[in-house]
C-alpha positions, 0 to 999 in steps of 0.5 A: 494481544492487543485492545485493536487485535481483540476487538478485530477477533471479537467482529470476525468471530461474529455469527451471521446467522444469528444477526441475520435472523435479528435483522442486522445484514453483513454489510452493518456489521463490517460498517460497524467494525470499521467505526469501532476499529477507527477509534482503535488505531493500530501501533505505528509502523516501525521505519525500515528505510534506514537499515536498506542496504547499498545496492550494486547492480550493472543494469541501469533499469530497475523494476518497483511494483507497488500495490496498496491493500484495504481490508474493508474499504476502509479498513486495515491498511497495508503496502508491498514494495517489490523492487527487482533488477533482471530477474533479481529481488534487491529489497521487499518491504511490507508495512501497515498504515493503519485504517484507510481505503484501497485508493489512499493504500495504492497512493501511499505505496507508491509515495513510501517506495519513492521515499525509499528509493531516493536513499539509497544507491540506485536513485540514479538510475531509470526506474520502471513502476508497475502498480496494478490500480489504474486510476493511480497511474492515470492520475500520475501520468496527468491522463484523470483528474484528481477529485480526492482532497487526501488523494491530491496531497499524497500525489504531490508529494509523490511528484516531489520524490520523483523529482529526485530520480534520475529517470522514471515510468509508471505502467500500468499492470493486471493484478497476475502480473503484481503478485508479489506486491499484492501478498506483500500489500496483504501481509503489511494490511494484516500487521494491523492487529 
């Protein structure tokens, strides 16, 4: 077990009752385990994109839902990929990014399927995005401004891998409909330790 993994088991394994009896309320404890988990960054996440097989698929639309997680806001970090065509899963990913927030999470989910996308054999054809964060979707469809310095870098650069596509749209879903992006997202959150 690693030093991150030890130091996450040591605050989860905390008694409320007692802190609270000691003044000290759950919302201290989770600020004070996102610092000291900040100062432990978890391993790199290992690349994937390189052992992406070649796709064939006769249907000129395919489908990317993408979701971001952020156990704690800011806390561990993680993205789901799940990118289908009819009905049919072409490829998953689930990867940690260390600590960040939902925001930043969200953004780079979209911004790490792009950069997928584009190396493999399906980047001509029309692509359909479907990510459960709103705010994203607006903020990429030009419809909200962008406050968030961090947010405004990661955008561009998600401009630029969309540059390189055929053809694309992004949607805006509720989360039911987002799930396996969703329990992929948590899944990458969780490699954190």
């Amino acid at each position: 077990m690693n030093l991150y993994s030890k130091l996450e088991l040591i605050f989860n394994s905390v008694n409320l009752e007692s802190l609270a009896q000691n003044g000290i309320s759950q919302s201290e404890l989770e600020a004070l385990k996102n610092k000291v988990l900040a100062k432990f960054p978890p391993e790199k996440p290992k690349k994937t994109s390189e052992q992406l097989p070649v796709f064939q698929t006769n249907t000129e639309i395919i489908n990317i839902f993408t979701d971001g997680a952020s156990l704690g806001n800011p806390g561990p970090g993680g993205i789901g990929i799940f990118v289908e065509s009819e009905g049919k899963e072409l490829f998953s990913l689930a990867e940690p990014i260390g600590i960040t927030t939902n925001n930043v999470a969200e953004y780079t989910a979209l911004l790490r399927a792009c950069e997928v996308l584009v190396k493999t054999t399906l980047k001509d054809k029309i692509f359909h995005f479907y990510l459960d964060s709103e705010l994203v979707v607006k903020q990429i469809n030009g419809l909200y401004k962008i406050q968030n310095e961090e947010l405004k870098i990661i955008n561009q650069k998600i401009r630029n891998e969309l540059s390189k596509l055929k053809d694309w749209e992004i949607f805006h879903v509720r989360r039911e409909f987002n799930k396996e992006a969703d329990k992929l997202s948590k899944q990458g959150a969780k490699q954190n330790a």
